[in-house]
C-alpha positions as CSV (number, residue, x, y, z in Angstrom):
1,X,18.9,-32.8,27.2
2,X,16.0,-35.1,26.9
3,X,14.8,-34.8,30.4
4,X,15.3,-31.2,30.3
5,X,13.0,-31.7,26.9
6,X,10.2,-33.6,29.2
7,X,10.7,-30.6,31.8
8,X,9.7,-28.2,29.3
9,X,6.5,-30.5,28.3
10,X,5.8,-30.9,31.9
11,X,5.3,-27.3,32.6
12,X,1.9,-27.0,30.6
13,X,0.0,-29.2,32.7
14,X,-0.6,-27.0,35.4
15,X,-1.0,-23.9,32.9
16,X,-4.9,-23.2,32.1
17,X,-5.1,-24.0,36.4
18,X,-2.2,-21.5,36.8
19,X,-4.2,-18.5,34.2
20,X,-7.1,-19.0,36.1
21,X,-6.2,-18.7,39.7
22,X,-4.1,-15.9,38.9
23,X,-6.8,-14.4,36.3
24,X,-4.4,-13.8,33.2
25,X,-7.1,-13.8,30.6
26,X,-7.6,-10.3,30.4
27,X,-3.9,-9.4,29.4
28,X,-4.2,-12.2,26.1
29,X,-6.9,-10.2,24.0
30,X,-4.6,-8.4,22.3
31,X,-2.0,-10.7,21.8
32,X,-4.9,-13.1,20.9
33,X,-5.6,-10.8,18.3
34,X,-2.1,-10.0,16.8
35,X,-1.9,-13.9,16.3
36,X,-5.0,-14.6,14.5
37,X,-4.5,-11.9,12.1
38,X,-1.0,-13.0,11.5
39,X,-2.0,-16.2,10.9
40,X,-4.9,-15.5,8.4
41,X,-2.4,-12.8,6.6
42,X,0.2,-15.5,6.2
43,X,-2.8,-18.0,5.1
44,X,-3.4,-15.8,2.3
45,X,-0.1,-14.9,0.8
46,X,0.2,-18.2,1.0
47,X,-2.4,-19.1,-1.3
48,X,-1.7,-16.1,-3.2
49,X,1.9,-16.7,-4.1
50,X,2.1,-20.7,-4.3
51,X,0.8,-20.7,-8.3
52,X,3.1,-18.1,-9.0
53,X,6.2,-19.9,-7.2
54,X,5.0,-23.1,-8.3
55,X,5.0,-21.9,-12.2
56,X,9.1,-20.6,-11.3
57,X,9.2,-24.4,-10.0
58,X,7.7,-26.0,-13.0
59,X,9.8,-23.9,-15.8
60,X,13.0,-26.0,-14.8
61,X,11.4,-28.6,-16.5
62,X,12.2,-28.4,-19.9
63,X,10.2,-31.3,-21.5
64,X,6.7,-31.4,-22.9
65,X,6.2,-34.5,-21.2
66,X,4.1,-34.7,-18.1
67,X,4.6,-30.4,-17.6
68,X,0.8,-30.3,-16.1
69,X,1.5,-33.1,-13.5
70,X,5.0,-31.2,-12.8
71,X,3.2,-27.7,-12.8
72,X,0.4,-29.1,-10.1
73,X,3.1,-30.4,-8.1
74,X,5.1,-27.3,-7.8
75,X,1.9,-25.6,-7.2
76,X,1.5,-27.5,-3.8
77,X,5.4,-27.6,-3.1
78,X,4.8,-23.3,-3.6
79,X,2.4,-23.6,-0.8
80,X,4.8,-25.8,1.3
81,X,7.3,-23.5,1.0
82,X,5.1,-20.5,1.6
83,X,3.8,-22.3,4.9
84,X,6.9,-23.3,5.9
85,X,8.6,-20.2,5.9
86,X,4.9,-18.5,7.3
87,X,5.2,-19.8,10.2
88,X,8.8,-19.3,11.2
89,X,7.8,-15.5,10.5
90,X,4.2,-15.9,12.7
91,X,6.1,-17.4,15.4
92,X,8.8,-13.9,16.0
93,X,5.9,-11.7,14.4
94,X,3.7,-12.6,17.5
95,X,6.2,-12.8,19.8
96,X,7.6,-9.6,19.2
97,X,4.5,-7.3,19.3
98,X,3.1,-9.6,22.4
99,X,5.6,-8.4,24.7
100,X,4.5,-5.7,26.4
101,X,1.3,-7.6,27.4
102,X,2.9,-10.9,27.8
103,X,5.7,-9.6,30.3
104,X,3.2,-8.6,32.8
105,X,1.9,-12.3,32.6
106,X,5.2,-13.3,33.8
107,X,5.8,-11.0,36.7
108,X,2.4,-12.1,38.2
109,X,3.3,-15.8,37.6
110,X,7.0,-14.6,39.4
111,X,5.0,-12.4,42.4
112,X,2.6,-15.0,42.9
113,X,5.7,-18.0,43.3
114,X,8.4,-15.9,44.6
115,X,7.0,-12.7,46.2
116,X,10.5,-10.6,47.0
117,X,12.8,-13.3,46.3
118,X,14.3,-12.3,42.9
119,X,15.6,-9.4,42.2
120,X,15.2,-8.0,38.6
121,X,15.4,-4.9,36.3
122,X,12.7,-2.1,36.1
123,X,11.4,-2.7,32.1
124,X,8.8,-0.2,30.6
125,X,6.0,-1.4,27.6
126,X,8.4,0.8,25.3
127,X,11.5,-1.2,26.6
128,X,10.1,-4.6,26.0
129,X,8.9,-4.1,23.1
130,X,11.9,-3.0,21.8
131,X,13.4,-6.1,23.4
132,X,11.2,-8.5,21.8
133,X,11.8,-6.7,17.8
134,X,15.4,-7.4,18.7
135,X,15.6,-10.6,20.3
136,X,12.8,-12.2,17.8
137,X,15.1,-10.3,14.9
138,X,17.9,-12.3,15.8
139,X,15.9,-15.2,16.0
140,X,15.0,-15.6,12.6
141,X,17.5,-14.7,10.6
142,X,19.3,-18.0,12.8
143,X,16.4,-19.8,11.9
144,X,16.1,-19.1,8.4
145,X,20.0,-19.5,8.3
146,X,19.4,-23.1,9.7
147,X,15.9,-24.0,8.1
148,X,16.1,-23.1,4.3
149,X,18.7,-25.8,4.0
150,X,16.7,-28.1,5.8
151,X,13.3,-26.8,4.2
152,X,15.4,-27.9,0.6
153,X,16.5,-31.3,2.1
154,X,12.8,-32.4,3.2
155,X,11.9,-33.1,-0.4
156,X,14.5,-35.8,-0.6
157,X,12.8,-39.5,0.0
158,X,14.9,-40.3,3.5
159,X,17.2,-37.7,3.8
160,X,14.0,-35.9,4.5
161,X,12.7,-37.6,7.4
162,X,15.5,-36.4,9.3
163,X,15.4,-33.3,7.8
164,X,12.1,-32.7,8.8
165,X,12.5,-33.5,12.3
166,X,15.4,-31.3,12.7
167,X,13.7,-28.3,11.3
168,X,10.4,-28.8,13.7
169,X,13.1,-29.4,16.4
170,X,14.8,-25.5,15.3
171,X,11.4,-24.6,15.4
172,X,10.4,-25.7,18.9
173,X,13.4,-24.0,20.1
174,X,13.5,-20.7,18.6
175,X,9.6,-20.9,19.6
176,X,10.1,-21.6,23.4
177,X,13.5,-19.2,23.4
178,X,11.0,-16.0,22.6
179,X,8.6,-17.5,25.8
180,X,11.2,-17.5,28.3
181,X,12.6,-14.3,27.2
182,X,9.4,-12.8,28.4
183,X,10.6,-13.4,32.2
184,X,14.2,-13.2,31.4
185,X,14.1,-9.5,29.9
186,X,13.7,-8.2,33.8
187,X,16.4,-10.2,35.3
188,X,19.1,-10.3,32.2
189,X,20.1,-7.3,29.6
190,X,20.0,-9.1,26.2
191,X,23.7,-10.9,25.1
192,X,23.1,-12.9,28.8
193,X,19.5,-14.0,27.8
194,X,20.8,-15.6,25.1
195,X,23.5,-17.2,26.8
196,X,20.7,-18.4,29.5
197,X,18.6,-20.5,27.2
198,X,21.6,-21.8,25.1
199,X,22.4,-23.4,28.4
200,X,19.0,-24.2,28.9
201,X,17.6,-25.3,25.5
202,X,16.5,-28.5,26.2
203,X,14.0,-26.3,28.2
204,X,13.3,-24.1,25.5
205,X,12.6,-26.9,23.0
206,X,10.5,-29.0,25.2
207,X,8.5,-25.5,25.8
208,X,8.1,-24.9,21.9
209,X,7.2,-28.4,21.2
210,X,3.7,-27.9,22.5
211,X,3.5,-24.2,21.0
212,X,4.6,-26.2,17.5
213,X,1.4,-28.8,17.8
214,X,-0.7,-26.1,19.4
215,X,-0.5,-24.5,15.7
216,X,-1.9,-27.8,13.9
217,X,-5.5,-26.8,15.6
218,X,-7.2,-25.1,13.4
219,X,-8.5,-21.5,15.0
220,X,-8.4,-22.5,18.4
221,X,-4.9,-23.5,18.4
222,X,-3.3,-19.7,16.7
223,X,-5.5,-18.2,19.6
224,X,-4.8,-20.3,22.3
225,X,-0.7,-21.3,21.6
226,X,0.8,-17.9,22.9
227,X,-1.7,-17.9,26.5
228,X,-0.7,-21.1,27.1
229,X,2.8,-21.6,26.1
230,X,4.2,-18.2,28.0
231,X,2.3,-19.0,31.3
232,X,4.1,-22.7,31.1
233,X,7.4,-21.1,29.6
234,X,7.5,-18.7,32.7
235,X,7.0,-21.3,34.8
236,X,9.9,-23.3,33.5
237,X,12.3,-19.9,33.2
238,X,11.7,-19.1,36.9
239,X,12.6,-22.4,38.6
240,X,15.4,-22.4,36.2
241,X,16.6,-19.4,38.1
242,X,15.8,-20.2,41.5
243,X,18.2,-22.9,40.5
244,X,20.7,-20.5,38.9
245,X,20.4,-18.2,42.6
246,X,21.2,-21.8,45.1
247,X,24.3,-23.0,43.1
């Protein structure tokens, strides 16, 4: 698992090289787009919504005592909350509506390593866009299934150091599972997919690792995270099934 992890991490050094050679720029405009406008959406119901979750916070204190230091605190753990759940939502939000211009990145990447080698399903924009609502769908409700509890548990002093890297970890996963799916939506119909990079998530997490820290740059990183991270992801997905094809 770990070195399948490092894999995964590996695969972005040779990305910005890879978009250039094989001039990928002009298909990330739109998906460039759809993730900056997420992002700034979820910014602002985020600070939109954190007083008014923060006040439901601060009512279940019942004492006089100290209820303006409680109701600042909630105020901030409303916005935590909000963020939190924000970005699991950018992350399937983008990836979903990104598909049809991010699976085209991935055949070039595929034609340019393995011209005639693989053989893979005819997909239309229609088709993978459909694929990507469903997949990222099923994404995060298991993400939300597996984060709120750990989202609750990061507030606890210890408990939520663990906590917290367990839900980035969930994160990085679900994150780099909708990048390889972008290449593995021509070769796989959608129950095998999923049955690819749970064999593979080492992989996957490795992949969304980056895409995770790529967010904590303000601006640049919302615009550049999905350019970046499929190119390496595809990458990673197609030497995974060269393997797959030679054992």
């Amino acid at each position: 698992m770990i070195q399948s992890i490092f894999s995964g991490l590996s695969a972005y050094k040779d990305s910005i090289s890879l978009m250039r050679k094989l001039r990928l720029w002009k298909f990330f405009a739109v998906p460039m787009a759809i993730s900056f406008f997420t992002a700034l959406g979820i910014g602002i119901t985020a600070y939109g919504l954190s007083d008014n979750i923060g006040h439901f916070i601060a009512q279940l204190w019942i004492w006089e005592w100290g209820a303006q230091t409680v109701e600042t605190i909630s105020a901030i753990v409303g916005a935590l909350i909000i963020i939190a759940l924000g970005l699991i939502a950018y992350k399937h939000i983008i990836m979903a509506f990104s598909a049809p211009f991010m699976s085209p990145v991935s055949e070039k990447i595929e034609a340019h390593f393995y011209s005639g080698v693989h053989q893979h399903r005819d997909t239309t924009n229609a088709g993978q866009l459909v694929r990507g609502i469903k997949i990222n769908l099923r994404n995060l409700a298991w993400e939300l299934l597996l984060s709120i509890p750990l989202l609750l548990l990061s507030f606890i002093p210890v408990v939520g150091i663990i906590s917290t890297i367990l839900l980035f970890l969930i994160q990085a996963y679900y994150a780099g599972f909708g990048n390889m799916d972008y290449t593995l939506e021509r070769h796989f119909p959608y129950r095998e997919s999923i049955n690819f990079v749970k064999a593979n998530r080492g992989f996957a997490i490795g992949n969304g690792i980056v895409f995770m820290l790529f967010l904590l740059i303000p601006v640049v990183g919302i615009i550049l995270v999905l350019p970046i991270s499929v190119t390496a992801a595809s990458k990673t997905t197609l030497e995974l099934l060269e393997q797959q094809t030679h054992e």
